[in-house]
N, C-alpha and C positions, 0 to 999 in steps of 0.2 A: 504493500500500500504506500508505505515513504516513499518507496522507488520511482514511483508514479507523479508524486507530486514534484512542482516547479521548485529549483533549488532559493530561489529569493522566497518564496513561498515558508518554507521550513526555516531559513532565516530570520524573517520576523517574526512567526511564531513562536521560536525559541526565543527570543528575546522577549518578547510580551509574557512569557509564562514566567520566564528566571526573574523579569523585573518583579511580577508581584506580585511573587514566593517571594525576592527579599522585605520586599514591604514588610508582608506578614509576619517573616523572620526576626523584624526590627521589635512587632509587640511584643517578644517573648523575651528580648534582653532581661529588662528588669528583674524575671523571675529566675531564668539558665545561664546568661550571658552570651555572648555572641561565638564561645566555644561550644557551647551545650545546643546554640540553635543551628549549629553546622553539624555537631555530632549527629543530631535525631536527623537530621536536610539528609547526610548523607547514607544513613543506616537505613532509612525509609528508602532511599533511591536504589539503595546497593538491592535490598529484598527485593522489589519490583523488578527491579532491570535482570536479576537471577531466575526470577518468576517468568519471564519474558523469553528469554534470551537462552538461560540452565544450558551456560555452556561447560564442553567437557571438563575433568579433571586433568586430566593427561593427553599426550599427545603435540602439544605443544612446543617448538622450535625454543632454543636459549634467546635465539634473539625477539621471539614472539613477547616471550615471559618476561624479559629485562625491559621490553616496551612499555608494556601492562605497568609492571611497578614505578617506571619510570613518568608512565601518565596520572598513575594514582596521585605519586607524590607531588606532583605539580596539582592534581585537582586539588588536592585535600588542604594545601598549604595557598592556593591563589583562593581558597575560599573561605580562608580563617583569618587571610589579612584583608578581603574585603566585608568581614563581617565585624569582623574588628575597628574598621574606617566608619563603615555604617553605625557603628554603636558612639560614633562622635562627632561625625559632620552629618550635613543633610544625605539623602539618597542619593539626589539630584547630581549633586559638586560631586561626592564618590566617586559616581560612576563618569561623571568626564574628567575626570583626574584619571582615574583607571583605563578611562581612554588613550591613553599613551602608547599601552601595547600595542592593541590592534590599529592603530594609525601608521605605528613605526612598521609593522607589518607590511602595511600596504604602499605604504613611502619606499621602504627597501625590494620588495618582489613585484613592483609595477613594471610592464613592458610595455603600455600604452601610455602614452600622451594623455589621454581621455581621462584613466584612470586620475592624472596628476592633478587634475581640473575637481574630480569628485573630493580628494582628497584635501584639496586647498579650499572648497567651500566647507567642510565636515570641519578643519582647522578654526573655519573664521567663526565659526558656528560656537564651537569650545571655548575661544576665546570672550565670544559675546555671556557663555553661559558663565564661566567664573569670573567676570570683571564686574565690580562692584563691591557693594559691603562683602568684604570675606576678611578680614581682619579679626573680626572673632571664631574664626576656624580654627581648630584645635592641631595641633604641632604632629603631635602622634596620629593623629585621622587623617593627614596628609600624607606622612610618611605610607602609611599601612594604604593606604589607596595608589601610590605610585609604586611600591609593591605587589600590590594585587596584578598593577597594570602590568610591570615585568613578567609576570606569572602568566597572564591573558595572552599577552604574546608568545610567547614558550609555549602555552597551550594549544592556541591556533595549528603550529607547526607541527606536535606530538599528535595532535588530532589527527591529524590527514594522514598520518605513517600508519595510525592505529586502523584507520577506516580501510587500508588499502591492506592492511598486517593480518584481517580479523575477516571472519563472514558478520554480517549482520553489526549485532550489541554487542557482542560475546567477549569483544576487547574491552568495550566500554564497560559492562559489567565487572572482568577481571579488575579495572582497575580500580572502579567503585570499592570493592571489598579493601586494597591495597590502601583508599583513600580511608575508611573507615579505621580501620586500624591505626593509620599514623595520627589523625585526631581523637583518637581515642580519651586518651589521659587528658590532652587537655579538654575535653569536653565533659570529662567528668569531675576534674576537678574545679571548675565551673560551675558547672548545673550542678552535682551529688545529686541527692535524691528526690530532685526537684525535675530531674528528668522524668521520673514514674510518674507524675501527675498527671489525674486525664488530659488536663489544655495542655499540656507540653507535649504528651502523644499526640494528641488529637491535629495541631497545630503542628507537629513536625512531621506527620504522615502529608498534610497536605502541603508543608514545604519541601518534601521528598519528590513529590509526583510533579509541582509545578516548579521548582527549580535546579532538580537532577536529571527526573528520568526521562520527563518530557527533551526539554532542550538540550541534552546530552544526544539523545537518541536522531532529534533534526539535524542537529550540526555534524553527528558524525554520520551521517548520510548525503549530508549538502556538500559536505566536504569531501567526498569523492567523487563530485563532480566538476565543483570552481577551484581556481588556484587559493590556496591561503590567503595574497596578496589582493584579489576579488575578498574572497572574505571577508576579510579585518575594513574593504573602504565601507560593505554592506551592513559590517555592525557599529556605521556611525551613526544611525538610529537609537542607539540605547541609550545615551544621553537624555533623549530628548522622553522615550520612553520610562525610564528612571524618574523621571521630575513628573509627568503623569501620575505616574503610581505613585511617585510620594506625597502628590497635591490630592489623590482620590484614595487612599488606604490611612495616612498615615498625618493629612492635613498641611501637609506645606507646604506654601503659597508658591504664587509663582508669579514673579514679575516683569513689568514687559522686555527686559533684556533677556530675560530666561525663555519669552517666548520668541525670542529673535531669535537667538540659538537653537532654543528647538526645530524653528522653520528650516534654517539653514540645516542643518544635520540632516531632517529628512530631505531635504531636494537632492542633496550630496548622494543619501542615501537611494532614491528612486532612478536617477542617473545612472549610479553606478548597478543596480540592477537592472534597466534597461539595455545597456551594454554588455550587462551576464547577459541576457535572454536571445540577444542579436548574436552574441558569439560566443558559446557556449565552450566552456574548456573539459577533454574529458582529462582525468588522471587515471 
């Protein structure tokens, strides 16, 4: 059924799902903290995507395997320091601060002129969205967001090895459980026993599904068809989608530079899909 669908298609849909799983993610600081809402995000996502996918035990290449762990550890750690960010700047600024990666992505593996054009509007977009009051932005929720972005990028690129490495999930899954284990401890030293509580299951089963299994699942399907470099200019949308979901889940305003920004991001972003759709890359 993925197979079927338009690869811009499964691109923004994983984007809309991950944005507001993090929202949701954000209510549960107070009670787990932002290691315990990544722990339950990724243990919910790991079951599902095993439930889905129940790929084999054995069988597997060393270099299959060392993939797998190698993609875990980037999921598990690019999403402990963007929850970590989110638990002290807006959504919004997070997530184009974490835009870094996949910009630099698409700045470094563009072969098109065209591309450089979507690329420099998704830039101007960025800039319109962090410029203003941000002087009260916290030191440590900058850092930990331009880390996540490092990670984002790294991941784009592990993705695409994994999609072409794997049939189907089966990578993705392996490395879910990989990512589950390395956040372990700090998730529970976090949350403790505050993770059994029904609203912390209940509320991280449904950050499992809307911001692992679903958009884990899009992107490493999409991503055996476009280059990485396609990729990262296509998720200059989540910016703009970020600040949505933080103004409708979690109440934070948005004002009109933010929605200049937002404009900008997505035009960068329907461009540069447009030109996926006229020239289709296969890998």
């Amino acid at each position: 059924m993925l197979g079927r669908a338009p690869s811009g298609v499964l691109v923004v849909s994983a984007i809309a799902s991950v944005q507001f799983g993090s929202a949701i993610a954000a209510t549960l600081f107070a009670q787990i903290g932002p290691a315990g809402a990544v722990f339950l995000r990724l243990v919910f996502g790991t079951v599902i995507l095993l439930t889905l996918w129940r790929p084999r035990l054995r069988g597997y290449t060393r270099y299959q395997l060392g993939l797998a762990c190698i993609f875990g550890l980037v999921l598990g750690c690019m999403n402990l320091s963007f929850y970590s960010a989110l638990h002290r700047i807006p959504l919004g600024i997070a997530v184009t601060l974490e835009f870094v990666g996949p910009l630099t992505v698409a700045v470094a593996g563009s072969r098109r002129r065209i591309d450089l054009l979507w690329v420099g509007i998704a830039a101007a977009g960025i800039i319109a969205l962090t410029q203003g009051d941000t002087s009260h932005l916290n030191a440590l929720g900058v850092f930990f967001a331009l880390l996540a972005g490092a990670l984002w990028g790294t991941y784009i690129i592990v993705n695409a090895r994994v999609g072409r490495a794997f049939e189907g999930g089966t990578g993705l899954a392996l490395a879910m459980c990989v990512a589950s284990v390395v956040i372990l401890p700090f998730g529970i030293a976090q949350g403790g026993s505050h993770l059994l509580e029904p609203r912390s299951l209940a509320l991280g089963a449904a950050i499992g599904l809307l911001s692992s299994a679903i958009p884990y699942s899009f992107e490493v399907e999409a991503l055996r068809r476009i280059r990485p470099s396609v990729f990262g200019v296509l998720m200059s949308i989540e910016p703009a989608m970020a600040a949505l979901a933080g103004f409708i889940v979690l109440g934070q305003s948005l004002s009109a530079r933010t929605l200049l920004g937002m404009a900008l991001v997505v035009v960068a972003s329907v461009g540069a899909a447009r030109r996926t759709s006229e020239a289709p890359i296969a890998v």
